[in-house]
C-alpha positions in Angstrom: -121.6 -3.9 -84.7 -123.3 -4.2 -88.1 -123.5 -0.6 -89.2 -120.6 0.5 -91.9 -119.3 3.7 -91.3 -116.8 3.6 -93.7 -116.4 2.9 -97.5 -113.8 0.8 -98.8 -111.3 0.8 -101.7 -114.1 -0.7 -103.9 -117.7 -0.4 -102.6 -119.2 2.8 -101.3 -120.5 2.8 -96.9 -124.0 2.2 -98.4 -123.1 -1.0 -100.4 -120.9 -2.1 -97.8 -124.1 -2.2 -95.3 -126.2 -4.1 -97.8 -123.4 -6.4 -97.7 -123.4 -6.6 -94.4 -127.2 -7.3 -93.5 -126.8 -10.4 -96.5 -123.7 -11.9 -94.6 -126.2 -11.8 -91.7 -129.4 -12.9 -93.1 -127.5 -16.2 -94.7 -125.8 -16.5 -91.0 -128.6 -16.3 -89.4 -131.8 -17.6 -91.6 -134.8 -16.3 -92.7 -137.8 -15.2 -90.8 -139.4 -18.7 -90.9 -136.5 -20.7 -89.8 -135.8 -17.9 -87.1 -139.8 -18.7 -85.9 -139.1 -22.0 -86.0 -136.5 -22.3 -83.9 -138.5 -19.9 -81.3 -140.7 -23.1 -81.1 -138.3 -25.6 -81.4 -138.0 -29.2 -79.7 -134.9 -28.0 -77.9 -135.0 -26.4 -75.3 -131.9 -24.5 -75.4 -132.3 -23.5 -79.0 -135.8 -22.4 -77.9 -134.6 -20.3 -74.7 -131.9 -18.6 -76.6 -134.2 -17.4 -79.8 -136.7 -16.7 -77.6 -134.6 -14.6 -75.3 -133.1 -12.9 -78.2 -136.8 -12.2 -79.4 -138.0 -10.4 -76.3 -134.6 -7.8 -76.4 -135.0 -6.7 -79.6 -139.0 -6.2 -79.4 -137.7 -4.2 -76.2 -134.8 -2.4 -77.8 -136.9 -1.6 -81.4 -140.0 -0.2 -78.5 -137.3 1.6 -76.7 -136.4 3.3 -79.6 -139.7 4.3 -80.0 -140.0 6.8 -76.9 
């Protein structure tokens, strides 16, 4: 969902996936806040960063083999 595969009008595939990955990392924080909210007070905020922690360690070492 966050991979361009085509370039537009303006801005080549490559600078539309930098785009991209800076519309995300404004979205969704850096890697301190992210950390943060792994350990956060709330515990749904917690669950839900945590759980989204554990797939994509799994998915990055499934990638791996």
């Amino acid at each position: 969902m966050i991979h361009a595969i085509m370039p537009t009008k303006h801005l080549t595939r490559e600078e539309v996936q930098k785009e991209l990955y800076e519309c995300y990392r404004a979205y969704f924080g850096s890697l301190n806040k992210i950390f943060g909210k792994i350990f956060s007070s709330n515990p749904i905020t917690r669950q839900t960063y945590q759980y989204l922690a554990r797939k994509a360690i799994l998915t990055n070492l499934r990638s791996l083999f």
